[in-house]
N, C-alpha and C positions, 0 to 999 in steps of 0.2 A: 113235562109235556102238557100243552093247553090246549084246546081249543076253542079258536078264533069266531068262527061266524064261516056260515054256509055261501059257498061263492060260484059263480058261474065264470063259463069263459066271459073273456073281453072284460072283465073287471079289475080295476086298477088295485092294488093294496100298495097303502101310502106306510110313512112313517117304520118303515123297516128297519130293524137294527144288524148291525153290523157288528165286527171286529176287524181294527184296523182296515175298512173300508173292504170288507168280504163279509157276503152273505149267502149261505149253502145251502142251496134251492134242490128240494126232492119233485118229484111226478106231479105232475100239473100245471107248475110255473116254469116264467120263463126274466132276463131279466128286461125291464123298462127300457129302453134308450132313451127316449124320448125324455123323461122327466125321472131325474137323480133320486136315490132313499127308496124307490119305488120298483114295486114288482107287476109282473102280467100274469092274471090266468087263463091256463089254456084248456082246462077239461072242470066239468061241475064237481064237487062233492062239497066237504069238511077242511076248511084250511087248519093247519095245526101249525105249531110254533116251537121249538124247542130250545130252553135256552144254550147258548148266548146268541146265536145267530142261523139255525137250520127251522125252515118252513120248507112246508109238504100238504099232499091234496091226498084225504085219501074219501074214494067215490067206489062207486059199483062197476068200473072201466073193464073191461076182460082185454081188451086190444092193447099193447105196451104200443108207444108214442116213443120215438128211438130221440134221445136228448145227448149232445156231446158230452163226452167222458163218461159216457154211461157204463159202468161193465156187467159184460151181460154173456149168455150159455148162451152157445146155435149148434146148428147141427148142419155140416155141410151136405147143400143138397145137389152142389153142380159145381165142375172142373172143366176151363175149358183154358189153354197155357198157362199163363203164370196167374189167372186170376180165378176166384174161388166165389161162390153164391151160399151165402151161409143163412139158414131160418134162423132168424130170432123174434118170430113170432109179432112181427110188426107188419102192417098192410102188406111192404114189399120185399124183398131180399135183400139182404146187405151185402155188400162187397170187401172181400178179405185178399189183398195180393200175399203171393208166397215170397213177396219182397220185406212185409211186414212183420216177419220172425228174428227173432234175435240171432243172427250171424249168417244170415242169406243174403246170400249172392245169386247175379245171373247164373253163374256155375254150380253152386253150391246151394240146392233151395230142400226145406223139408219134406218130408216124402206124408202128405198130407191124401187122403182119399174121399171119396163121396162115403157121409155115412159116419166119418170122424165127428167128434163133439169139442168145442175151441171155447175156450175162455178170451174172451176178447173187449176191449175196449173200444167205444167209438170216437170216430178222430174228426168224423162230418155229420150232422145228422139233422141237416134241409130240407125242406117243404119238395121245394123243388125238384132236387136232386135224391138218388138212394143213398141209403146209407152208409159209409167206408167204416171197416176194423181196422185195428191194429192188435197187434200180439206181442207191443213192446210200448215201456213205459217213453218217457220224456230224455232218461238219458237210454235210449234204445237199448232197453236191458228188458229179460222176459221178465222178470221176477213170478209170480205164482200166473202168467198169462202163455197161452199157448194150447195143443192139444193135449186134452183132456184122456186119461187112461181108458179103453175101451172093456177093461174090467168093471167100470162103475156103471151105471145105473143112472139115467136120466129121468125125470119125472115132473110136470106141471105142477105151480102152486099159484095164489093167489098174485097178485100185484104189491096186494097189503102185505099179505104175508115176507113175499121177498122184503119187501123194505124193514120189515119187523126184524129179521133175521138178521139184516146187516148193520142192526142198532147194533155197536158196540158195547151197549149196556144192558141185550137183554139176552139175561141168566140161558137160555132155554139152549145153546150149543153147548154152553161151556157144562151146568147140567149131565147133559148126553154122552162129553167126553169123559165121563168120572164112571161112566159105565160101559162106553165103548171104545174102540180107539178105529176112529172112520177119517176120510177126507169127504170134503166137503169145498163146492164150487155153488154159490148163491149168484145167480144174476139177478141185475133189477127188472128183468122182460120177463121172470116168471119160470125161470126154468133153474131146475137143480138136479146137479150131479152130484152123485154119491158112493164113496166108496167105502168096503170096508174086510176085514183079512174074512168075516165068514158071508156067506150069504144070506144069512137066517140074521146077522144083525142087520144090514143092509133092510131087509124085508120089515123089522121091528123099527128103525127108524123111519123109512115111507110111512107106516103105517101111524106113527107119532105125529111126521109131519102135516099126513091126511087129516086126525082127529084136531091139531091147532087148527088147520084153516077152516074145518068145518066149522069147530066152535073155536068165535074170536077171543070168548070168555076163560080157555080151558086155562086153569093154573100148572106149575111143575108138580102138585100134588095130584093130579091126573092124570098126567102125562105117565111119570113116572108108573102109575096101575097100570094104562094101555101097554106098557113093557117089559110086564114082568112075566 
């Protein structure tokens, strides 16, 4: 991982690299139409680069920017027939129909309530328009997307942080798993659900994931002391 040079919106970054003509854009960017190889930024901070082909913005933003295909934690705040107003902590509420679960029907729809917490993907996410979930992949399969156990434990974390988490390469869950056996639901809007068989590891994990965001610096030789 590198970083690039300090960027503002409306700034073009040229010369992107790719793989087989895909380039895997995190928070901030968006892609060019206008002119090919080339990306747009849409919020200030640190552009970063990681090889082969993933760039990301990571800034001081507290407000998540809802981007398609994002998958992200909400928390439904309104029901009104088949459709659902879910927080994900983005300016306005997103929209979840109960047609958007794996095996719902007009007839047959999930017995979903105000106050549920939904793993969800977005399928729209326009200037213009709010933003639409879904709770099912591309072959309308749920796979790990849907509501979330009402056993677990929700809890705010950084922007940074989410993205950090869902680095496949960084040690700090698999770590965790070698001393607890928890679920876990990371969105990129900032929010994590957590579960786990006692309540006191639940509480020692919050409290791990509080000391990493506090400190950006904290290594697993830390980490590990805040849990013992």
């Amino acid at each position: 991982m590198s970083q690039i040079e300090f960027v503002l919106p409306g700034q073009v970054v040229k010369d992107v690299k790719s793989v087989r003509g895909v380039t895997i854009l995190g928070p901030g960017l968006r892609q060019n139409e206008d002119q090919p190889n080339t990306i747009c930024v849409t919020q200030p901070g640190k552009l970063y680069f990681k090889s082969p082909n993933v760039y990301w913005i990571e800034g001081n933003r507290n407000r998540y920017i809802p981007k398609k295909y994002d998958l992200v934690v909400g928390v439904i705040v309104k029901k009104s027939g088949d459709m659902l107003k879910v927080d994900i902590g983005s300016a306005e509420h997103a929209s979840l129909s109960l047609l958007a679960f794996e095996g719902a029907t007009k007839k047959q729809k999930p017995d979903v309530q105000v106050g549920d917490i939904v793993y969800a993907k977005l399928l729209n996410a326009h200037r213009e328009m709010e933003p639409e979930l879904v709770c099912v992949d591309s072959y309308y399969r749920a796979g790990t997307l849907g509501v979330l156990s009402n056993d677990g434990f929700l809890m705010n974390i950084s922007l940074t942080l989410a993205q950090k988490l869902l680095d496949i390469q960084n040690p700090l869950l698999r770590s965790l798993g070698k001393r607890f056996c928890y679920e876990i639901a990371v969105g990129v809007n900032g929010k994590l659900w957590i579960n786990a068989r006692k309540t006191k590891d639940v509480l020692n994990l919050m409290k791990v994931f509080q000391i990493t965001d506090q400190n950006a610096k904290t290594d697993l030789s830390e980490v590990n002391k805040s849990i013992l």
